[in-house]
N, C-alpha and C positions, 0 to 999 in steps of 0.2 A: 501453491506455497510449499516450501521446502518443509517434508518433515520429520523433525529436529529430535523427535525418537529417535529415529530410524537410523540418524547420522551420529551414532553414540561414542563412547571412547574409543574405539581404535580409529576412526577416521581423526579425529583430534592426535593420536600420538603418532598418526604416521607423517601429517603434514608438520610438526612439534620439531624435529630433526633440521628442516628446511627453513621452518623460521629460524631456528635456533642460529642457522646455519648463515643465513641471509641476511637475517635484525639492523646489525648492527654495522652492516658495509656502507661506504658512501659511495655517492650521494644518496638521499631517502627521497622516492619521487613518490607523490601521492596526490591519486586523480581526485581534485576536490568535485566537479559540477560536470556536467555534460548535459547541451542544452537543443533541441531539434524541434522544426517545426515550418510551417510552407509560407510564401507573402505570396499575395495578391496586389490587382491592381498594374496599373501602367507602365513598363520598363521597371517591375520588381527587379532584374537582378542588376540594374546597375545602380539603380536606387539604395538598394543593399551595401554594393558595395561601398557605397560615396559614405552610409552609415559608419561602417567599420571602418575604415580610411581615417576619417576626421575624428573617432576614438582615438585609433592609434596614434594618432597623428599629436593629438595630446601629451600621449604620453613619449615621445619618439620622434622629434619635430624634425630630424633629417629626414624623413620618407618625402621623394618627389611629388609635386602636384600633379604628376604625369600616374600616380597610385590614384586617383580618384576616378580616371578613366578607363580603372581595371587594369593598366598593366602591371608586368611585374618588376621587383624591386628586390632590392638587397642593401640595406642599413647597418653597419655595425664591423663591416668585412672578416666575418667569424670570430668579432669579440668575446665579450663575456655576454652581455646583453643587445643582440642583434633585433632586427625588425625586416620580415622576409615575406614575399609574396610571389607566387606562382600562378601561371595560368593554363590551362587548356582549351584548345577549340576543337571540336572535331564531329561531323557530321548534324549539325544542327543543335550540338550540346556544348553547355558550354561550364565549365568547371575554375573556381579562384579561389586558391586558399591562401591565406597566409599565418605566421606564428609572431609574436611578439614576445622576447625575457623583458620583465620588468623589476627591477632589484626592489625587494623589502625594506622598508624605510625601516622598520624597528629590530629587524634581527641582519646582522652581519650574513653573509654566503647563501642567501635565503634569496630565491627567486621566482615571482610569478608567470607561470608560461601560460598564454594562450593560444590555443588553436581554433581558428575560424576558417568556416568552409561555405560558399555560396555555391550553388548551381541550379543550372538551369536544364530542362530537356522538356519537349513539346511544348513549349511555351509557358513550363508552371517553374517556380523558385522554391527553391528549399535554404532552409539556414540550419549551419551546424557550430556549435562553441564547444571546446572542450577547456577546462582549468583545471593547471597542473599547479603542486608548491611543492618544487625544489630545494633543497637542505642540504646544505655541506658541510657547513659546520653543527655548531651548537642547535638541538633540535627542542626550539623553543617552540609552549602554545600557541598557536594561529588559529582566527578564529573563519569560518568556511563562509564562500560567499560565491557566486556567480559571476561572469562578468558582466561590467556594468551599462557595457556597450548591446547587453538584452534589454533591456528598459528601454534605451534609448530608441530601440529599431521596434518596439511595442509602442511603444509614444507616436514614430512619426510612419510609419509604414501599416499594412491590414491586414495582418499578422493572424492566422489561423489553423488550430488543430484541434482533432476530434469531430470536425465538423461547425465548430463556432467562434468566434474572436478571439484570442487571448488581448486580455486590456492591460494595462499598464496602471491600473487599480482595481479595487475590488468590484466584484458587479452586484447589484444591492436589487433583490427579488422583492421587486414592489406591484405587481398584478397575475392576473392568473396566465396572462400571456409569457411573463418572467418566468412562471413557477412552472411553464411546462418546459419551456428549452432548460429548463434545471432539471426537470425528473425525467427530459428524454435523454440528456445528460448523463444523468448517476445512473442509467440503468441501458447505457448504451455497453454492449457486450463485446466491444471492438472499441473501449475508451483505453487510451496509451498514458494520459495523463493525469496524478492522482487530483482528487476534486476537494478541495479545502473549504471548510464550512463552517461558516461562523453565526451563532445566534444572541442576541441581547433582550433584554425585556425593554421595554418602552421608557423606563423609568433610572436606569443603568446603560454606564456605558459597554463596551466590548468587552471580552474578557484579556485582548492581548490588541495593541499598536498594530489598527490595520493599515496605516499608511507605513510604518517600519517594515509590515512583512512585505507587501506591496513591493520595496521597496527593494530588499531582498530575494524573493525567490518568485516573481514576478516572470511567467515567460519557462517554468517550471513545474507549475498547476494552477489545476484552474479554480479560483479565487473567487466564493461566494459569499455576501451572507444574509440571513432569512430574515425576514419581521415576523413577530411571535404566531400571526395567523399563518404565514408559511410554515412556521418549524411544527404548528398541531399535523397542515396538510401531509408533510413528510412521516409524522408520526404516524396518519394512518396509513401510511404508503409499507413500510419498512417497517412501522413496529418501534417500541418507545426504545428497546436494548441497541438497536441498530438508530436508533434517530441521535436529532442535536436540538433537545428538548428543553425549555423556557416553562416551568412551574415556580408560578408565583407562589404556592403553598410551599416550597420549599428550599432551604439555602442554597441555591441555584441559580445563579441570575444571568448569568451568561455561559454557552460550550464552543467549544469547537472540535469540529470533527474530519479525518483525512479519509478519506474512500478512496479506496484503492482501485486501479481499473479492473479490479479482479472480482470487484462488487457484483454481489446477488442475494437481495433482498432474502431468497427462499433458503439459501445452503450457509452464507457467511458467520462466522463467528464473529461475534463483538468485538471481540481482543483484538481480530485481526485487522479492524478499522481506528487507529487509536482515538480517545476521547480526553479530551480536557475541559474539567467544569470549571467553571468562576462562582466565585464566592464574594459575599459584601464586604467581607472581611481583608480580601485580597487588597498588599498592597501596590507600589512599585516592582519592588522588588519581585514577587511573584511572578506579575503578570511579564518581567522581562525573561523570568526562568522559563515559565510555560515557552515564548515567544521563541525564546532560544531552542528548545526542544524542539518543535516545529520544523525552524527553518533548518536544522543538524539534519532532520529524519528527510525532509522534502529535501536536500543536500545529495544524503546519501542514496537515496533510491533515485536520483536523477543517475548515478553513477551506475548504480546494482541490475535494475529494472531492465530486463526487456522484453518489457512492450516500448517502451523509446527508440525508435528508431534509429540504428548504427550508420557510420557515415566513416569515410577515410579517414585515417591519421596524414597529418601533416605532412610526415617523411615519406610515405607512400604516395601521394601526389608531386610530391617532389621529385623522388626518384622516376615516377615516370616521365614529368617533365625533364627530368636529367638524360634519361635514354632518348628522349625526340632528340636534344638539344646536342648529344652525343652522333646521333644519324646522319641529323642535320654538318656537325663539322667533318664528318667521314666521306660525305657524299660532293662534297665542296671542294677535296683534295687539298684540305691542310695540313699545315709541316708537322712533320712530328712532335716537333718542339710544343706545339698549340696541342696535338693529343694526347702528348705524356702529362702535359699541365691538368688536363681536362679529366684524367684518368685519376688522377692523385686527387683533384679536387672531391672526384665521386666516391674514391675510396675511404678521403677523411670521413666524407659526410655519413658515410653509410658504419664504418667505428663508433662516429658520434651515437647516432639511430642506435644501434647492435647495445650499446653503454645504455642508453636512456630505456629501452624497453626492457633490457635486462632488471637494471634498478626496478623498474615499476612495476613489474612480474615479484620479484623478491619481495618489495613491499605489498602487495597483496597478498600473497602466500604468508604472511606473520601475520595481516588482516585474519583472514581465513582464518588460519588456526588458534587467534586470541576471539574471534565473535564462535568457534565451533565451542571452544570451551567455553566460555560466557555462556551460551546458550543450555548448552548440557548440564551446569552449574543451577541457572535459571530454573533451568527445567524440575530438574530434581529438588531445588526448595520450594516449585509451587506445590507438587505435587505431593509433598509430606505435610505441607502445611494444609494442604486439602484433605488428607487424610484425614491430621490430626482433629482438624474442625469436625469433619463426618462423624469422626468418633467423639466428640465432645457433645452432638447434635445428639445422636444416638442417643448415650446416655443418659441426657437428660429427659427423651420422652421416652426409655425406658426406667426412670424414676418417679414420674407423673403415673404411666402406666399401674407401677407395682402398687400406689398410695391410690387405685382407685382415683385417681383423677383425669378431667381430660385435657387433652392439648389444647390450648386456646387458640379458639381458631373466628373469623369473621365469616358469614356466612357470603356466597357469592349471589349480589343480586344481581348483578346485570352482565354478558358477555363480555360487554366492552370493556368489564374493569377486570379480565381473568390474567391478564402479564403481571398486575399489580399483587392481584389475590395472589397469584404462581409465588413471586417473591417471598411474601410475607408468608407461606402456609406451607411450601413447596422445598423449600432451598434443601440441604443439603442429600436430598432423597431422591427428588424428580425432578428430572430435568426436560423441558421443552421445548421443543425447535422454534427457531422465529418464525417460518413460514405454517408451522400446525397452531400458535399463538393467533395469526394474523388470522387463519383461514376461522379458529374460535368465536372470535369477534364478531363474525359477521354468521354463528350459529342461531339457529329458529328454533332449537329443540325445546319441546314445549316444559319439562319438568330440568329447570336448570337446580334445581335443589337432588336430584335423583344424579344428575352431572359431576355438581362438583362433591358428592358424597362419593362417586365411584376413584376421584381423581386421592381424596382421602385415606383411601379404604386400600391404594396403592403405594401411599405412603406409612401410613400405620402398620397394615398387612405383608403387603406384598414382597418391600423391601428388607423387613425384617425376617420372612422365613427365607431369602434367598442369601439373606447376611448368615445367618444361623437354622440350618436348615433342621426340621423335625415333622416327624408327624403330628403332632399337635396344632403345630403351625402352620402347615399345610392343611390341616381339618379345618380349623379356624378363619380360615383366607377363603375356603373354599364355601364354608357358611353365610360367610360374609357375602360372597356374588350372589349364591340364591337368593337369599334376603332381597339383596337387589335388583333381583332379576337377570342377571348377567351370565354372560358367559367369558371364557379366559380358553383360545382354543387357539390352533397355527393357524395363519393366512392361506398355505397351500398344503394337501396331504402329499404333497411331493415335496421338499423343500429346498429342491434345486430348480423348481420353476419360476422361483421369486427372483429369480437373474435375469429373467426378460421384462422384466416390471420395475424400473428405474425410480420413480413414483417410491418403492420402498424405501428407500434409501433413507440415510438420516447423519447428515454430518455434525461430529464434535471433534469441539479443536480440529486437528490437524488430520483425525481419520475418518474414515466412512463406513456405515453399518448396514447391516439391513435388518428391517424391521417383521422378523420371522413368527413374531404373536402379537395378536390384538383382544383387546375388549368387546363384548358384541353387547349391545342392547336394542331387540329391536328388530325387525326385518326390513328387507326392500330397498328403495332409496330414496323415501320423501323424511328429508331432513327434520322436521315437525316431531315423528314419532320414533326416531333410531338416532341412535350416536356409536362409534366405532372410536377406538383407541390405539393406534398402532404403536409399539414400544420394540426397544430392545435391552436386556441386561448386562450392563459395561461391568464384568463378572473384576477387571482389574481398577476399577474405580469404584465398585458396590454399588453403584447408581440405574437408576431406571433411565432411561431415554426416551423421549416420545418423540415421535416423528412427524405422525399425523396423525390430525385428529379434525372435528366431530365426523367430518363426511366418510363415504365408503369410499376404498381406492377400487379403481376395476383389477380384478383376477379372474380368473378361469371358470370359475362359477358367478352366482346370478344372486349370493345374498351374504 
């Protein structure tokens, strides 16, 4: 993931000139969808193409019936709104694209372009779609969509990526046969497409129109959703902060979640999978908003993303079919008159091209530099506002503190319930990774009252002599471990050896740490009678980090 520190104001004001520059020129071309993926099955690629044909064909009813057996064509004789197709054959491969303008019924100058690519090589197909919305005039809201001729080749053709079907509905995980092609799915480490997840309680329906998204970005990701026994199973796979959880205790009754191919259970941050809860209270309206957000985000990372596999533009297949078909008249000994035609024809074409990438390069460059600043904007009010909370947190348990009293805390009985306890006891002080959460859970240590006092004793203590540092407070912190029997010592007496031990590591947000001191209780490695605490101090956040925990991680030494 890009990160968005890192790309701070000057990157924003050098690209800033070039929107400025660019903005406002016509036409505005803007890639809405791009859409990839392999068929299967029996004469996939002419099957394919007889799909996309009879789309177009709809919309563009000059294309010859002579287009359905893959040849090529040219509709429109470089009108406004033309319908073209191209072929190539060569050495056992076989290549068909074609592009279709189709004018906007609700805005004047406004035109949608598609580019569709078939091919074929060693006997497998690939399908490729791109959608474009053209603007000359008046740049009126549109709202973003795919073409609709995906659905269509998901309905009748066996359509597959990542390793299993894309369907042309949602797939609904009803056994444990379901539930594993879903979590060998979400945690396949070479997945290209994001994984859309949706959960309901038995008694509620969805949180969002799964036949409208279906319907929409269908052929874009892959489209699931859990029954509540599923969404626990996932819980304890990922962890309740990473899951798409169904708690009948609480205003919750339906989520849905996008997982990105970038997913891993052990490193990912929450944020960076987005989550949307349902509520009883949710109306219409709501549930269209969430809906809308969804299919905008699945939209735009069909566009951004690559792990999506790239595929020619239109005009590049063209032009190469323009230079065969140029050889081909040179080799034949025709008149001049037939290659001065044939010259000018390429040359328009290749103006037209040179106009149209230009446009669509200018309009992502104002993209860019309006999402850099949006972002850096972002950035900088979560981050104050986090501040400000830590210091309102603070405060208040050093107001408790001074009146002798103590923090009201619940005691931890059981491991399983330590993500929940973390939240409630933990927040604005200590923060825990989801894979040292998960690895908790399934802790034996025998004195879990002796546990969650040390994880305490790091929030009351620890954080606050590294907030405000004194000898006092370091006497105090350090009383406090004996009491407990602990120790607070480095991982390695070298502390450039913890570079070969990746295991330390410990991602927040967007960076990555290492975890250069631990907790010790305990020797050896039978989990029953030791627990280990690995941390590091986010010195620009004031926060503790835990990385991992109860087990020992292996180092250079033996305890």
């Amino acid at each position: 993931m890009m990160n968005i520190r890192k790309r701070n104001g000057p990157t924003a004001a050098a690209l800033e000139p070039l929107a400025q520059k660019t903005g406002n020129q016509a036409p505005i071309i803007r890639n809405v969808s791009r859409v990839a993926f392999k068929i299967g099955g029996d004469r996939a690629f002419e099957e394919t193409i007889r799909c996309v044909v009879s789309w177009m064909k709809n919309r563009s009813p000059g294309i010859p019936k002579t287009a359905f057996e893959g040849e090529p064509f040219d509709v429109g004789g470089g009108g406004e709104h033309p319908a073209e197709a191209v072929r190539l054959d060569d050495h056992g491969s076989r290549l068909w694209a074609a592009i279709l303008d189709y004018p906007c019924k609700d805005v004047a100058q406004r035109t949608w372009v598609t580019e569709l690519t078939v091919g074929e090589r060693d006997g497998r197909t690939a399908f490729g779609a791109r959608l474009f919305n053209v603007t000359k005039g008046n740049d009126a809201h549109f709202v973003p969509s795919r073409p609709g001729v995906v659905h269509g080749i998901l309905d009748k053709l066996a359509v597959e990526d990542d390793g299993v079907l894309l369907l042309p509905r949602v797939k609904s995980v009803q056994n444990e046969a379901d539930f594993e092609q879903f979590r060998t799915l979400l945690l396949n480490p070479n997945r290209t497409l994001p994984l859309i997840v949706t959960t309901a309680s038995p008694e509620t329906s969805p949180p969002i129109n799964l036949h409208e998204m279906c319907r929409k970005i269908s052929g874009l990701a892959h489209l699931v959703t859990l029954t509540e026994d599923a969404a626990w199973q996932l819980t304890d796979i990922v962890g309740k902060k990473l899951s798409v959880y169904v708690d009948a205790k609480s205003s919750v009754n339906g989520a849905v979640r996008i997982y990105g191919p970038d997913f891993d259970p052990n490193e990912s941050n929450p944020f960076d999978h987005s989550l949307w809860l349902g509520r009883p209270t949710d109306g219409p309206e709501e549930q269209e908003r969430r809906l809308d957000q969804i299919i905008r985000w699945t939209l735009t990372n069909s566009v951004r993303s690559s792990h999506i596999p790239d595929f020619p533009r239109y005009s590049e297949i063209r032009r190469c079919s323009d230079e065969r078909r140029s050889k081909a008249v040179k080799s034949q000994g025709q008149s001049d008159a037939v290659l001065v035609k044939l010259y000018e024809d390429e040359i328009d074409k290749l103006r037209k091209d040179l106009e149209s990438e230009k446009a669509s390069n200018n309009e992502l460059l104002a993209h860019a530099s309006a999402d850099i600043k949006t972002a850096e904007a972002q950035e900088r009010a979560v981050r104050e506002e986090n501040r400000s909370l830590r210091l309102c947190v603070e405060a208040l348990r050093n107001a408790l503190r001074a009146n002798d009293r103590d923090i009201p805390c619940e005691p931890l009985e059981k491991y399983d319930d330590i993500e929940t306890w973390a939240e409630q006891n933990l927040i604005g002080s200590v923060w825990i990774a989801p894979k040292a959460l998960r690895e908790t859970r399934k802790a034996n240590f025998r004195d879990i009252e002796r546990f969650s006092k040390t994880l305490l004793l790091l929030r009351d203590l620890y954080v606050p002599m590294r907030i405000n540092p004194s000898p006092t407070a370091r006497e105090a912190y350090n009383d406090a471990l004996s009491e407990l029997g602990l120790e607070d010592s480095a991982c390695f007496s070298n502390r450039n050896d913890i570079k070969n031990f990746p295991e330390y590591k410990v991602t927040y947000g967007r960076d990555c740490f290492l975890c250069h001191d631990h907790i010790k209780y305990g020797g050896g490695y039978d989990g029953r009678d030791m627990f280990r605490i690995y941390y590091h101090w986010h010195e620009e956040e004031q926060k503790l980090l835990i990385g991992h925990m109860p087990t020992h991680l292996d180092n250079m030494r033996t305890s």
